[in-house]
C-alpha positions in Angstrom: -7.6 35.7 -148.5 -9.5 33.2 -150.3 -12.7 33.7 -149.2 -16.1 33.7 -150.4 -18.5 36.7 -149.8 -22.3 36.5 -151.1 -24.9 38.6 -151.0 -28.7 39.7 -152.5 -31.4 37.2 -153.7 -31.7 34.1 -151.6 -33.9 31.6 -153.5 -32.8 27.9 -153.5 -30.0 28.2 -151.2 -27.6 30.1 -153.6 -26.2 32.1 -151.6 -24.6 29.5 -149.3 -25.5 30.6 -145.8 -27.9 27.9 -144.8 -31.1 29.6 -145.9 -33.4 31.0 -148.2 -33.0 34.8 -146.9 -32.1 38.1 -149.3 -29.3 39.2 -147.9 -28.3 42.8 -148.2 -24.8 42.9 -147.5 -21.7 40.7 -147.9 -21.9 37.8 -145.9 -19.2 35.0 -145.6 -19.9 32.0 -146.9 -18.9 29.7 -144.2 -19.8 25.1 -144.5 -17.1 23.5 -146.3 -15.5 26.3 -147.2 -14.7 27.8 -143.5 -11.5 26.2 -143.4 -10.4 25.9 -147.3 -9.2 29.1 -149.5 -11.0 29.5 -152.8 -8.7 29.2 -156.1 -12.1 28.9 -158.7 -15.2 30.1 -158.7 -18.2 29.7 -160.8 -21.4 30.8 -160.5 -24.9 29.4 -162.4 -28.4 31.1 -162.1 -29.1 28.9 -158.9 -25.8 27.2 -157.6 -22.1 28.0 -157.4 -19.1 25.6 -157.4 -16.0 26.3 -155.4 -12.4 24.9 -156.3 -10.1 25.0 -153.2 -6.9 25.4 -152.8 -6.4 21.1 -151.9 -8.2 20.3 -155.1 -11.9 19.6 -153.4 -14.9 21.0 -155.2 -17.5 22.0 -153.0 -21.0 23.4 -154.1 -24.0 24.2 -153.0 -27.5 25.8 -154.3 -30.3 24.6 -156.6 -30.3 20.9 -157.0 -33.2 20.4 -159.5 -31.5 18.8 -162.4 -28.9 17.1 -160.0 -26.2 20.0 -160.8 -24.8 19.4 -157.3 -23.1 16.0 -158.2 -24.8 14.6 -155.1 -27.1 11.2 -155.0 -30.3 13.3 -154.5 -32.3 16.2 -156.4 -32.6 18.1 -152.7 -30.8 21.9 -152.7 -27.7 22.2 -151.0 -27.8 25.3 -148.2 -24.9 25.2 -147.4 -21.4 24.8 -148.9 -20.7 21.2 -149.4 -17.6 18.8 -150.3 -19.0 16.7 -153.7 -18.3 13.1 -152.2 -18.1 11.3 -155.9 -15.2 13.7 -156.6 -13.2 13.5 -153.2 -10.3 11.7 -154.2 -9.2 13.4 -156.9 -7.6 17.4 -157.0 -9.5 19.6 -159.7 -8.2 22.7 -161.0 -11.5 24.7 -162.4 -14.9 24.6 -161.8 -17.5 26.2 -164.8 -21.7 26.4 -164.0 -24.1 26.6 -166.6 -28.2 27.3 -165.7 -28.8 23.7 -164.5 -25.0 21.6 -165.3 -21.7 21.8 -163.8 -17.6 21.3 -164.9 -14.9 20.4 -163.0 -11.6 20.4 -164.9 -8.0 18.6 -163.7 -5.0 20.2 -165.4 -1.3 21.5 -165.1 -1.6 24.0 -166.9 -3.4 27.4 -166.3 -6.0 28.2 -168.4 -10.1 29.7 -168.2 -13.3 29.0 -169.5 -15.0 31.7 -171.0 -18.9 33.2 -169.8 -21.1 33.6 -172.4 -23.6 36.6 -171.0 -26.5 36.4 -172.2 -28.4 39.4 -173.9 -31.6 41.7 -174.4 -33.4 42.3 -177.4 -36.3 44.5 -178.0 -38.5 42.1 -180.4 -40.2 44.6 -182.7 -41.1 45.1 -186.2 -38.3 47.5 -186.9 -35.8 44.0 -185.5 -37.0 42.3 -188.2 -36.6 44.7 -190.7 -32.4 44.9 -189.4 -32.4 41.3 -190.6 -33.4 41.4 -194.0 
């Protein structure tokens, strides 16, 4: 219980298993998180962030825009504690496509995914909009 499972594309360490590879099935996300159970997930285009149940936030994933909270720009493979926020117990963790959240509070409440959309962009979508 409270376990992570990850699976398909591998790119920039977002699945959390120490490497790059596709992964067709569920694999166990193991690093900081072999030990801990999970209470909040959150999952960006190339990282996650992981709320356990002592309060740590661990992450791992693209690093690009420094989204890992971590003094370098370098990908995380694997499932790391976020040092800066190690003494302090988090409740919620939210990713957008390069920023992360953390969140401290006593009471239970959930940020909201905004999933993004197709449109077909043709003349007859412009005509909808006059």
């Amino acid at each position: 219980e409270g376990h992570v499972y990850t699976w398909g594309r591998g790119d920039s360490h977002r699945l959390g298993h120490g490497s790059e590879e596709h992964e067709r099935i569920p694999l166990r996300v193991e690093g900081a998180l072999s030990s801990q159970r999970v209470v909040s997930l959150a999952v960006g285009s190339s990282h996650c962030l992981a709320v356990c149940a002592n309060g740590s936030v661990v992450s791992w994933g693209k690093n690009d825009q420094g989204q890992q909270g971590i003094n370098s720009l370098d990908n995380v493979s694997l499932p790391t504690v976020v040092g800066y926020l190690k003494e302090q117990s988090f409740s919620g963790v939210a990713c957008g496509h390069s920023q992360s959240v953390v969140w401290r509070s006593s009471v239970q409440w959930q940020a909201t995914c905004r999933v993004p959309f197709i449109m077909d962009v043709s003349r007859s979508t412009f005509e909808h909009l006059d």
